[in-house]
C-alpha positions as CSV (number, residue, x, y, z in Angstrom):
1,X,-20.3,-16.1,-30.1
2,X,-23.2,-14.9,-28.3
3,X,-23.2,-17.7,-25.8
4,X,-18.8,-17.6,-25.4
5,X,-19.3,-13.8,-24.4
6,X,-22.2,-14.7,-21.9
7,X,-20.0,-17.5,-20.4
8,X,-17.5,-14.8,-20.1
9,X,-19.5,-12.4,-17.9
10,X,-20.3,-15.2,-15.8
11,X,-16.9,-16.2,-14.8
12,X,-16.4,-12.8,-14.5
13,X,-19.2,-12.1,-11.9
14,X,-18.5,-15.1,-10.2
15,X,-15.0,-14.2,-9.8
16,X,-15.7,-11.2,-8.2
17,X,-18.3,-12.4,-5.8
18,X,-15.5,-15.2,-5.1
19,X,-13.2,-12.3,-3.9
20,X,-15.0,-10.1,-1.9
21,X,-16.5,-13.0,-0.1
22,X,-12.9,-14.0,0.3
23,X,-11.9,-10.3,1.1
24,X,-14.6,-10.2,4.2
25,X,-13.3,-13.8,5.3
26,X,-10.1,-12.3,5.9
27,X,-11.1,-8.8,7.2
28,X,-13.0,-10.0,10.3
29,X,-9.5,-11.1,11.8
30,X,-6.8,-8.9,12.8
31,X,-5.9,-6.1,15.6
32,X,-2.7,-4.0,14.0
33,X,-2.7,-1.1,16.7
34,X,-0.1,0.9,14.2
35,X,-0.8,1.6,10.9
36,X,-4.7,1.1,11.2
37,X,-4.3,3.4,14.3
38,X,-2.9,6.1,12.4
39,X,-5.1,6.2,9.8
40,X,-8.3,5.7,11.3
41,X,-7.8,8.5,14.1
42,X,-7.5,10.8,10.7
43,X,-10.8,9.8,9.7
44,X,-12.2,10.4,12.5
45,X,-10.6,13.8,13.6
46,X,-10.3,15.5,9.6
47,X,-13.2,17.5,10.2
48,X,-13.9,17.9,13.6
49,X,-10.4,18.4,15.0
50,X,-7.7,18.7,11.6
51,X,-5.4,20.7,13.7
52,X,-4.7,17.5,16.2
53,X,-4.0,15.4,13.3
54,X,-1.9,18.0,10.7
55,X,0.8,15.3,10.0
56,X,-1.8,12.7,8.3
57,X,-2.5,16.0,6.2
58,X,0.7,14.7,3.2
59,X,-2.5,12.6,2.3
60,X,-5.0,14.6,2.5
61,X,-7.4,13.2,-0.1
62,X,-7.4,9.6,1.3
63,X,-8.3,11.2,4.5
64,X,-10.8,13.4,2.6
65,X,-12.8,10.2,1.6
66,X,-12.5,8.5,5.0
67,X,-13.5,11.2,7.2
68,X,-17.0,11.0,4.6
69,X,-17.1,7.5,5.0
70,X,-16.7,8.0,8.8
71,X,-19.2,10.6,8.4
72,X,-22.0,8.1,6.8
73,X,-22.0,5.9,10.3
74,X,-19.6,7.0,12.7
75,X,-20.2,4.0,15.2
76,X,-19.1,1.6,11.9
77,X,-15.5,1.1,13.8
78,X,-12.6,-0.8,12.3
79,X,-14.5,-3.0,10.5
80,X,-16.6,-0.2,8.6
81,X,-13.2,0.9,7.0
82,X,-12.3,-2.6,6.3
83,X,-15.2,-3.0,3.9
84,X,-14.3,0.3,2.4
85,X,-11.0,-1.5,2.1
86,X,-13.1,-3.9,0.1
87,X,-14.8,-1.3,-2.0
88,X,-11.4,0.1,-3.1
89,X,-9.7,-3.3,-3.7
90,X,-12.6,-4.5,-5.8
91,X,-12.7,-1.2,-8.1
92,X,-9.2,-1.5,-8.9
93,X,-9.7,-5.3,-10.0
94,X,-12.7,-4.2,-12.2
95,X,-10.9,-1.7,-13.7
96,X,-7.9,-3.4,-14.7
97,X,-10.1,-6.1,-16.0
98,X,-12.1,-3.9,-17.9
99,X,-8.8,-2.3,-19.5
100,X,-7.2,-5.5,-19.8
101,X,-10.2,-8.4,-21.0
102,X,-9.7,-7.4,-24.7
103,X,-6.1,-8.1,-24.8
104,X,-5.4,-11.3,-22.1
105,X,-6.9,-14.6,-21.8
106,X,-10.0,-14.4,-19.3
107,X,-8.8,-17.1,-17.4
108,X,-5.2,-15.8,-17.2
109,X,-6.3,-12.1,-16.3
110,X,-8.9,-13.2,-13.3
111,X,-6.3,-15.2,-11.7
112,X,-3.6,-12.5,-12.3
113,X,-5.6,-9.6,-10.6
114,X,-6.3,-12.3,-7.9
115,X,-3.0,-12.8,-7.3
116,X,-2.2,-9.3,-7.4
117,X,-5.0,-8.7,-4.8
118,X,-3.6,-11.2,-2.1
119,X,0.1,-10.2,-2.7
120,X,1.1,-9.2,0.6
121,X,0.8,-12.3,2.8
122,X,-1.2,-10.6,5.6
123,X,-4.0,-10.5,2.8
124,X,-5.1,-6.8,3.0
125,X,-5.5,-4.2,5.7
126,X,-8.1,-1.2,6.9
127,X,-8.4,1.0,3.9
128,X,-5.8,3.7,3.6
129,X,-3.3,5.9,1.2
130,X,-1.9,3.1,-0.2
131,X,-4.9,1.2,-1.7
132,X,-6.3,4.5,-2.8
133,X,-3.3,5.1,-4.5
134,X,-3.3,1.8,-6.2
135,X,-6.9,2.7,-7.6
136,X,-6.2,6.3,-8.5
137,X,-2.8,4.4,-10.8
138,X,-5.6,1.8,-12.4
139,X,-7.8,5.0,-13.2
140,X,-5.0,7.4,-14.5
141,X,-3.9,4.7,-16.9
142,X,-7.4,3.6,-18.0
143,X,-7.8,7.5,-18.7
144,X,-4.5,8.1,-20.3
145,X,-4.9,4.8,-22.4
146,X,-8.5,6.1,-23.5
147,X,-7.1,9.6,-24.6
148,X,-4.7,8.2,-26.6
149,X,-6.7,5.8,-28.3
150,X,-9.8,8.4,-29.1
151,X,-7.4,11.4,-29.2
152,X,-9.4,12.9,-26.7
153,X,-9.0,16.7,-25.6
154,X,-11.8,16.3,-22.9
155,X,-9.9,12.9,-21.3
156,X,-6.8,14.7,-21.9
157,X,-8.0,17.2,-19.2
158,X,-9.8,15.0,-17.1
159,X,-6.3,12.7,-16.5
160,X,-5.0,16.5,-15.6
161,X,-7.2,16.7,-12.7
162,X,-7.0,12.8,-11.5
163,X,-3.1,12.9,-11.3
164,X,-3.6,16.9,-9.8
165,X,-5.9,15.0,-7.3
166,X,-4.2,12.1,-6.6
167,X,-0.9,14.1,-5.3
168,X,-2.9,14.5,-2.0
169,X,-3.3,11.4,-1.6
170,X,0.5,10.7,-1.2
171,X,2.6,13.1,-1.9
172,X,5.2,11.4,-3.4
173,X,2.5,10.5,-5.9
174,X,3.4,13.7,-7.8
175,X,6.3,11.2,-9.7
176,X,2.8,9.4,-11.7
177,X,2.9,13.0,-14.0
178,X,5.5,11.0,-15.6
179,X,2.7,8.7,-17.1
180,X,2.1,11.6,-19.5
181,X,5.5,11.0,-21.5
182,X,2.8,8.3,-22.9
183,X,1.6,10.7,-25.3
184,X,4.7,11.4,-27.3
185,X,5.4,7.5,-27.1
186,X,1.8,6.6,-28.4
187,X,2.8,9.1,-31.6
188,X,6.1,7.2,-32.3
189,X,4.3,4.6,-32.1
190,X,1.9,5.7,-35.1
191,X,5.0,7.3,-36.1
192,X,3.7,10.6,-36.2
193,X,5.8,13.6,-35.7
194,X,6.1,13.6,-31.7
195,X,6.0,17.5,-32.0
196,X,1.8,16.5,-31.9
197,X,2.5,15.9,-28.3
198,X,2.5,19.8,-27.5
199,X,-2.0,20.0,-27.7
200,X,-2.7,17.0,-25.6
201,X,0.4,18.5,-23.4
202,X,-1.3,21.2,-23.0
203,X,-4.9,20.1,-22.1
204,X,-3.5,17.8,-19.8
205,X,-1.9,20.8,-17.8
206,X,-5.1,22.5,-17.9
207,X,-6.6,19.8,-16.0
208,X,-3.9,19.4,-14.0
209,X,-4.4,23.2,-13.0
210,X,-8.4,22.4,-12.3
211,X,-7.4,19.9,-10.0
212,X,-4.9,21.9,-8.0
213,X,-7.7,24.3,-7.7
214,X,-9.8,22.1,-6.3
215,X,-8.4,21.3,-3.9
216,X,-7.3,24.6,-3.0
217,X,-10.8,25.6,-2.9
218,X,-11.7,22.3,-0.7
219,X,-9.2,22.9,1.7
220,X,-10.0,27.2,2.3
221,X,-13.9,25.9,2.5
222,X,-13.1,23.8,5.2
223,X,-10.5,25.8,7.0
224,X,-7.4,23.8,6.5
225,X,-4.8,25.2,4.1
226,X,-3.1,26.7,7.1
227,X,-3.0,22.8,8.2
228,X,-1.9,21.3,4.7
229,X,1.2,24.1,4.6
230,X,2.5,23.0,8.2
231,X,2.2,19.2,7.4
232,X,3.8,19.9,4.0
233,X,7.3,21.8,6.1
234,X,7.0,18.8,8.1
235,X,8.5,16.6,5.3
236,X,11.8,19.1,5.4
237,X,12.4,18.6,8.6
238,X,12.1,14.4,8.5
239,X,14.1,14.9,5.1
240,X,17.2,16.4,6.9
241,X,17.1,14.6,10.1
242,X,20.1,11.6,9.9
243,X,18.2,9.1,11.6
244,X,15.0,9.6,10.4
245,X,13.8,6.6,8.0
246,X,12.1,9.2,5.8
247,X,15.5,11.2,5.3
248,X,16.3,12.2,1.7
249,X,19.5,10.0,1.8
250,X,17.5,6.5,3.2
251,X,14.7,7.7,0.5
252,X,17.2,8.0,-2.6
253,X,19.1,5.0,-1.3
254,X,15.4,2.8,-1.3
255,X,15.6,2.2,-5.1
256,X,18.9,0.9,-5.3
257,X,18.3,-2.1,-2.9
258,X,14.6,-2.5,-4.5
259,X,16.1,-3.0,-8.1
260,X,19.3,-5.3,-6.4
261,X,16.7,-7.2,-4.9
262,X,14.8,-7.6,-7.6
263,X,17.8,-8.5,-10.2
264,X,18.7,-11.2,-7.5
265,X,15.3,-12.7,-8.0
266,X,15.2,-12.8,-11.4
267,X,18.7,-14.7,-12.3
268,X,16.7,-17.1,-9.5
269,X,13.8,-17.2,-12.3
270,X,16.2,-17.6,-15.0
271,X,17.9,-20.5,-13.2
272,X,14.4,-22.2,-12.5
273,X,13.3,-21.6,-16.0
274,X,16.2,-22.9,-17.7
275,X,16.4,-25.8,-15.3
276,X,12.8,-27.0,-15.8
277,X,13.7,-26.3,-19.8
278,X,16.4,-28.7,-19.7
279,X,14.5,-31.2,-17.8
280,X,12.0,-30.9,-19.9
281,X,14.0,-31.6,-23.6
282,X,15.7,-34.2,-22.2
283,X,13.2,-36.1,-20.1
284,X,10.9,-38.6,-21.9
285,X,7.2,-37.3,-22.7
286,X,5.2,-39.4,-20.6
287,X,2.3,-38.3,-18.9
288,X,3.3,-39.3,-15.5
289,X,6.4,-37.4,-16.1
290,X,4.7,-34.6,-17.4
291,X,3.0,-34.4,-14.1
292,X,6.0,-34.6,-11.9
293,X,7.3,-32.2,-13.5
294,X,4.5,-30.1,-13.0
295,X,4.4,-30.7,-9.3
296,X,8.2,-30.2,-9.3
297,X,7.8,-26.8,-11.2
298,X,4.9,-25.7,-8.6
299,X,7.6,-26.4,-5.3
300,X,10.1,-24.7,-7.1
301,X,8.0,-21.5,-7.7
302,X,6.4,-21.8,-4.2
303,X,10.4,-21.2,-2.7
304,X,10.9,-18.6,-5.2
305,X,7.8,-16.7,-4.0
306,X,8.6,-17.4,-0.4
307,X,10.4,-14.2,0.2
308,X,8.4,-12.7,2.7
309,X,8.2,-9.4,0.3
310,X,7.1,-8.2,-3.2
311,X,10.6,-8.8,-5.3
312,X,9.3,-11.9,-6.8
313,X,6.3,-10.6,-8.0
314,X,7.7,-7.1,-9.1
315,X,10.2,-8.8,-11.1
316,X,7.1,-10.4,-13.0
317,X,5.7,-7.5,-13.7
318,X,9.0,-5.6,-14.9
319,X,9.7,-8.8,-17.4
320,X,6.3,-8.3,-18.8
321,X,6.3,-4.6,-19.1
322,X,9.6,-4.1,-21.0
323,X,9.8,-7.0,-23.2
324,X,6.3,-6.6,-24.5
325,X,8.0,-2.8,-25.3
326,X,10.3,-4.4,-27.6
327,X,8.3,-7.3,-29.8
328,X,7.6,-5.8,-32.9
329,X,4.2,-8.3,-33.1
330,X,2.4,-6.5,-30.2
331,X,-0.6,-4.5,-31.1
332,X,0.1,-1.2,-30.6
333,X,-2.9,-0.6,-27.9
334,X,-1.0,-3.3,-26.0
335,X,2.8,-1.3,-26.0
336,X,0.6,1.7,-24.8
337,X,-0.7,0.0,-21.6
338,X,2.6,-1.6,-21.4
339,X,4.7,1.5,-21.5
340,X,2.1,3.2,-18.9
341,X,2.8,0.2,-16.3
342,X,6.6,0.7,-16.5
343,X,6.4,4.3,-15.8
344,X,3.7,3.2,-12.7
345,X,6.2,0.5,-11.6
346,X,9.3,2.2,-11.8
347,X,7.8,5.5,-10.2
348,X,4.9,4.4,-7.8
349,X,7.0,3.7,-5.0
350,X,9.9,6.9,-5.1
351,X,9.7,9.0,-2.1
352,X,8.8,6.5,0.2
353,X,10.7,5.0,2.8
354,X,11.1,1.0,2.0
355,X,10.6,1.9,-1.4
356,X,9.2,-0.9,-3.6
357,X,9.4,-3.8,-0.5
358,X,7.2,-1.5,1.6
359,X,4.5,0.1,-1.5
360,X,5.6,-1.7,-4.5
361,X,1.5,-3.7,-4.5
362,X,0.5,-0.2,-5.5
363,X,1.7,-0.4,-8.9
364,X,1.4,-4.0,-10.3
365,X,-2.4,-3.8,-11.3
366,X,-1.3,-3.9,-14.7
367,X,2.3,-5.0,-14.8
368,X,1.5,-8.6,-13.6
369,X,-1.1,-9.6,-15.8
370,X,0.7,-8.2,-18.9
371,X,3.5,-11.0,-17.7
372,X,0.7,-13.4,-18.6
373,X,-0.3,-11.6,-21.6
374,X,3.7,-11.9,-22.7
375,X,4.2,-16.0,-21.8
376,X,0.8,-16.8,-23.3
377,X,1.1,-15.0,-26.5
378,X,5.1,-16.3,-26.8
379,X,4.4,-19.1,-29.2
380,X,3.0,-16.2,-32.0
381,X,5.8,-14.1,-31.0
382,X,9.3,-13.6,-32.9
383,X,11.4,-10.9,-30.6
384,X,13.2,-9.3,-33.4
385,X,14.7,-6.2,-32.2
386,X,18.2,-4.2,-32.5
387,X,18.6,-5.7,-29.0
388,X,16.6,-9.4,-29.1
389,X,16.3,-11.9,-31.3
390,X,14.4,-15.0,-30.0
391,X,12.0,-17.2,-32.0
392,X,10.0,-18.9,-29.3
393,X,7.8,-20.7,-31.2
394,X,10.3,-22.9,-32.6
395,X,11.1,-24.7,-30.0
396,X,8.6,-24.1,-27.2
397,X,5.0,-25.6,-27.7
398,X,2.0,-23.6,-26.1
399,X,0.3,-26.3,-23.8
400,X,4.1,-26.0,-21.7
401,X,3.8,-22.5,-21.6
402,X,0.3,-22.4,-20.3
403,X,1.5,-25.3,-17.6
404,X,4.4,-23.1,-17.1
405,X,1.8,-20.0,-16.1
406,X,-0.6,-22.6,-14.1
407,X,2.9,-23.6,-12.1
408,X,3.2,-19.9,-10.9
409,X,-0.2,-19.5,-10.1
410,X,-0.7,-22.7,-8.0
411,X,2.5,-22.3,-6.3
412,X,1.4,-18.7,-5.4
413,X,-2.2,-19.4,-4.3
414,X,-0.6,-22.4,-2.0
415,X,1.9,-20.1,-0.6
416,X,-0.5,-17.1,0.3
417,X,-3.0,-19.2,1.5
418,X,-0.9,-20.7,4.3
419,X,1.0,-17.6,5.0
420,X,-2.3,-15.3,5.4
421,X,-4.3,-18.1,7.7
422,X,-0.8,-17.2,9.6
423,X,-0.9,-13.9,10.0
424,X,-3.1,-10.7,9.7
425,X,-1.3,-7.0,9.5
426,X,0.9,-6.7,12.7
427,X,-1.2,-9.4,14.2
428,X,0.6,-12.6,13.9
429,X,0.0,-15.8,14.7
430,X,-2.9,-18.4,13.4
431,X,-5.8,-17.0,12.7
432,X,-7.5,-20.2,14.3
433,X,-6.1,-18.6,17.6
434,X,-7.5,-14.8,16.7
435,X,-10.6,-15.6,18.2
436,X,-10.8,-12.9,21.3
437,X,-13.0,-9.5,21.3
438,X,-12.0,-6.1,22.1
439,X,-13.6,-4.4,24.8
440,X,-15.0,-1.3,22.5
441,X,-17.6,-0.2,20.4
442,X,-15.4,0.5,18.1
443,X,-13.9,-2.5,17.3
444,X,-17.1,-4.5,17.4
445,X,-16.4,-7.9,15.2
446,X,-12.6,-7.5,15.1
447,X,-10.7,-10.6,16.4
448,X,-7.7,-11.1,17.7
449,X,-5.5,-13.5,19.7
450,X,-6.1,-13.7,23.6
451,X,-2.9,-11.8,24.5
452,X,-3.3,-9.0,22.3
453,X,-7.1,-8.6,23.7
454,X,-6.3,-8.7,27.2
455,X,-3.6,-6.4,26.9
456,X,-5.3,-3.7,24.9
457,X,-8.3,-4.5,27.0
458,X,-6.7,-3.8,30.3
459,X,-5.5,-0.6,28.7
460,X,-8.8,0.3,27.4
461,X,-10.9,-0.3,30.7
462,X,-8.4,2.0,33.0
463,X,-7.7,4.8,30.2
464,X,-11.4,5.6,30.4
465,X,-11.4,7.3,34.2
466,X,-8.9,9.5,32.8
467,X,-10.3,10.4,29.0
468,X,-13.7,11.4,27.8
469,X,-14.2,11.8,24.3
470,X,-12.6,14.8,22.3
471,X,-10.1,15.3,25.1
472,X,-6.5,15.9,24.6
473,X,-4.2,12.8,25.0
474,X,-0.7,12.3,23.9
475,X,0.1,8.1,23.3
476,X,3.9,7.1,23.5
477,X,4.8,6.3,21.4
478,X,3.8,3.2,18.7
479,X,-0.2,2.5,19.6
480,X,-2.3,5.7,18.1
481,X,-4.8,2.6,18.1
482,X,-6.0,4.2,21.3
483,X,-6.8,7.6,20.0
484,X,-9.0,5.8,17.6
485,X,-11.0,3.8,20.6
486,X,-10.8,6.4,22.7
487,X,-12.1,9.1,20.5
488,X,-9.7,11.3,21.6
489,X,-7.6,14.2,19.6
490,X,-3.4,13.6,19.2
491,X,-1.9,16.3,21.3
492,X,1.3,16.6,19.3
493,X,-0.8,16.8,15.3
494,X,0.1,12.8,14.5
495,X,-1.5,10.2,16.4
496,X,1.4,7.8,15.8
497,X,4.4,10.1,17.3
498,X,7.5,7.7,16.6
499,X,6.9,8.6,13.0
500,X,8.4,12.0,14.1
501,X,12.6,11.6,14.4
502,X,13.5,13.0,17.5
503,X,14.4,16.8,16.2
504,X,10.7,16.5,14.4
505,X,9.2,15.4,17.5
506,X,11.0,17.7,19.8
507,X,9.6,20.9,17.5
508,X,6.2,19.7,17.7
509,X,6.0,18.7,21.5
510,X,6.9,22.7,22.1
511,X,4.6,23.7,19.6
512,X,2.3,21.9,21.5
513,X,3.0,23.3,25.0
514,X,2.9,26.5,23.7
515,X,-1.0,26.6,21.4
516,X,-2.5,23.9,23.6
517,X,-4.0,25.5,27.0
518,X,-4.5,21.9,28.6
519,X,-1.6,19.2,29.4
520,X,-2.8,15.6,28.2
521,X,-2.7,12.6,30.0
522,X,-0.5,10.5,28.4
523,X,-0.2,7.2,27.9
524,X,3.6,5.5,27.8
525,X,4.2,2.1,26.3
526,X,6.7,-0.6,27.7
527,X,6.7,-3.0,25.3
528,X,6.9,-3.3,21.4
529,X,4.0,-3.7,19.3
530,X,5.6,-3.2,16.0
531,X,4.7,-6.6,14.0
532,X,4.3,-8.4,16.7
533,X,3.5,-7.4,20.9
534,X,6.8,-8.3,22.8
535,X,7.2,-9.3,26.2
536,X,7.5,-5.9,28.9
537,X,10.3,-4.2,28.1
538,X,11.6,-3.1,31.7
539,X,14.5,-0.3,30.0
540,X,11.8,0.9,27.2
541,X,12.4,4.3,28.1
542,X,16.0,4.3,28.5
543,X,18.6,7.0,27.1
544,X,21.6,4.8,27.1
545,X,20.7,1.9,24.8
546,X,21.7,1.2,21.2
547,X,19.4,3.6,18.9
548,X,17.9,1.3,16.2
549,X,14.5,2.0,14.1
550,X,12.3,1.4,17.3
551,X,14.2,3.1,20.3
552,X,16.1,6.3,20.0
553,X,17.7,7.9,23.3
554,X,17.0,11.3,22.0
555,X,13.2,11.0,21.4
556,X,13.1,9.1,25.1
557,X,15.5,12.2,26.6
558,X,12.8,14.8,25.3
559,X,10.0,12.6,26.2
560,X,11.4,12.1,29.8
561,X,12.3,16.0,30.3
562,X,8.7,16.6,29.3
563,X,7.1,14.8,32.1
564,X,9.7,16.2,34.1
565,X,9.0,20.3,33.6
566,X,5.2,19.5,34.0
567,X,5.0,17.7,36.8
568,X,3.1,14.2,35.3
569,X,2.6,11.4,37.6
570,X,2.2,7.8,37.6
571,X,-1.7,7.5,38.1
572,X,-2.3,3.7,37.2
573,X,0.4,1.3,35.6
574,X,0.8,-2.8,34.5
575,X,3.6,-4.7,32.9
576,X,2.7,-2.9,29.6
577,X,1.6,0.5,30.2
578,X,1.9,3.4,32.3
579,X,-0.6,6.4,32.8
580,X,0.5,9.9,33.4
581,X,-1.5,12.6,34.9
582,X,0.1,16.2,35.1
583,X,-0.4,18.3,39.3
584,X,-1.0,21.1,36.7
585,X,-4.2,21.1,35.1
586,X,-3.1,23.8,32.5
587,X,-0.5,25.3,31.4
């Protein structure tokens, strides 16, 4: 026994070397000039210039922890955050596994979290809301689920202050106080009266009134509520905007094509399973068929999986979440953790635009590797419900099911492997061609491909006769990359301004004229670098075109009319960029 459980923390320490080693392999490679943009310019301006970036303020506590990290070596650059990337990523994996090693198969679990950890197929990205929100999830369930089981008061009131805290990370994270309803579930489950919910109700809002406070008292010690209100009325002006892709109607709509999505991948798993069943009962057993069949199952699963988004995986985890919910056989410690991942994976992503396609890899910690836990445990199972009856084991033998898991796995690991040596986050392309420098400091050890490099580059090397650091600059209107490198504050509170719709963006840019004493130079785009950088667009800035998710005439129209009424000139220009100096030197 003694020697099983000493092989088991072996595998599991190896494992996780294995992944962070693979996690810096990938982090090294990569130059998005969005999404990392945005977020790392918050870092670096929470706490010496908040004001400049007041939009990153709906998540304030992922910011919170940056701007510390940025804090402990502020010359780390991009790839100081990546390895906090790493840090976050890894915790999450030991958690779940911690929560999770009693109940599932060693073997089954480590390759389940590592599958969960290279979902997306750009592998993972500088640290940001999202994978803190995926940690905070693993610890309010590994909380919850320890409250339950001890009847603990005192955890009761510590998941209070996690979920109070983890609303500022995300604000739509307020929808994981749902996870609570676990409490009256864990009592029906014991079936105890559920009226015994009401005291660990109860502590659970006292914490949840700690935390609140908390962070009120964080927020007045370093001079930001003022901040956190204005970012918060910013979400009711991108709510009611038509064309915004964070209005309430594209937000409420999100789920419905998430869940049709999904359903449409999983009659695709039904088909495959039944096919490879039917093959399988009417095939001879003969080891050399066995192992076609195996090979057959693995191309199979690698088409399913090749969706270029998280339906395949989600659907996984939802089959493993509810069905374990309804098998009378399931310990109940099992149906508790179960019942807390269907409330993460049906709530995680609401309030976001995308939905589950665009956030969904926050939630599935738990949910996939419970789809493992279900499969593996089928041949011990009979499904006897008001609503199922199946008796698996009576025709299914466990060595198919466990080839049946191993298909899955293989055909995901082949998949992800060739579609992240493809690609890093907006950086596409072979990473055997990402191989170029940036010319900053700040970006020391990132690579990228020659293009990207010598366009950003060229950027980067004529911006500086115009900027210093802590200067004013306002970036049209998709690279806030450059407030980042250029250590520079966002003149209009966001660093990435096309997040604003064009009624948000036209309150701010007046807002901005009117507090701000200095006019910026700014620096205008003329090309896409959404995904992937395009070729020069020559009519970027045009008020006539089609308006789609990446060009809108009204944003360009307010844009143009501000250069216009203060006097901004061309002062250097390329292909791709233009500079723009105002004759005034203040308002």
């Amino acid at each position: 026994m003694k020697l099983e459980l000493q092989i088991q923390k072996n595998l599991f320490k190896i494992t996780l070397i294995i992944i962070v080693l693979l996690q810096l392999l990938v982090a090294f490679q990569g130059f998005d000039v969005c999404d990392d943009g945005f977020v790392l310019t918050f870092y670096q301006q929470i706490f010496s210039n908040p004001e400049s970036v007041e939009y990153n303020f709906l998540y304030w506590f992922s910011g919170f922890v940056g701007g510390l990290w940025y804090l402990l070596y502020e010359d780390g650059g991009i790839l100081w955050f990546r390895l906090l990337g790493i840090i976050v990523n890894t915790l999450a994996f030991y958690l779940s596994y911690k929560l999770l090693k009693s109940y599932i198969k060693q073997e089954f679990l480590l390759l389940a979290l590592v599958m969960v950890l290279f979902v997306n197929d750009y592998g993972f990205l500088t640290y940001y809301h999202n994978h803190l929100t995926a940690l905070m999830s693993v610890i309010i369930i590994y909380v919850l689920n320890k409250a339950v089981i001890k009847n603990s008061m005192l955890l009761y009131i510590l998941s209070g202050i996690i979920l109070s805290i983890n609303v500022f990370t995300r604000i739509p994270n307020l929808v994981l106080f749902s996870l609570v309803l676990v409490v009256p579930y864990a009592y029906y489950l014991r079936k105890e009266s559920i009226l015994k919910s009401i005291k660990p109700f109860l502590f659970v809002g006292f914490g949840s009134i700690i935390g609140f406070l908390m962070v009120y008292v964080t927020l007045s010690l370093l001079g930001q509520l003022e901040i956190m209100k204005n970012a918060l009325f910013t979400i009711n002006d991108l709510g009611n905007t038509e064309d915004s892709s964070h209005n309430f109607k594209s937000v409420f709509m999100a789920p419905y094509y998430n869940y049709r999505s999904i359903a449409v991948e999983t009659v695709k798993l039904a088909a495959i399973v039944m096919g490879l069943y039917v093959l399988r009962r009417f095939i001879p057993n003969k080891k050399i068929i066995n192992v076609f069949i195996f090979v057959f199952s693995i191309v199979l699963f690698v088409f399913w999986f090749n969706t270029g988004n998280i339906y395949p995986i989600y659907s996984l985890c939802l089959i493993g979440a509810v069905t374990i919910l309804f098998i009378k056989k399931v310990s109940n410690e099992v149906k508790v953790i179960s019942f807390l991942s269907f409330f993460t994976l049906i709530t995680i992503s609401l309030g976001t635009g995308g939905g589950i396609k665009n956030s969904g890899y926050m939630g599935i910690w738990i949910g996939l590797p419970l789809f493992f836990y279900l499969i593996d445990n089928l041949y011990v199972m009979d499904m006897h419900s008001k609503y199922l009856k199946i008796n698996p084991s009576s025709s299914i033998p466990k060595k198919s099911l466990h080839l049946f898991m191993y298909a899955i796995i293989v055909a995901f690991i082949l998949l992800k492997t060739y579609n992240i040596s493809q690609q890093a986050y907006f950086d596409m392309g072979s990473r055997f061609e990402k191989h170029y420098t940036i010319n900053s400091s700040l970006a020391e050890g990132i690579y990228t491909t020659e293009r990207r490099a010598k366009i950003i580059n060229d950027l980067l090397v004529n911006l500086n006769q115009f900027v210093e650091p802590n200067d004013y600059l306002m970036v049209y209107d998709k690279i806030p990359m450059v407030h980042f490198l250029s250590e520079t504050k966002p003149y209009m509170y966001n660093p990435w301004v096309w997040i604003y719709d064009y009624n948000s963006f036209e309150k701010k840019l007046h807002k901005a004229e009117s507090e701000i004493p200095v006019l910026p130079i700014v620096v205008q785009q003329k090309f896409e670098t959404i995904y992937s950088f395009s070729e020069p667009i020559p009519d970027y800035m045009s008020t006539q075109k089609e308006n789609t998710d990446f060009h809108s005439n009204e944003r360009n129209a307010i844009m143009i009319a501000f250069l216009n009424r203060n006097n901004y000139e061309i002062v250097w220009s390329n292909p791709y960029f233009n500079i723009y100096r105002s004759k005034n030197k203040s308002r």
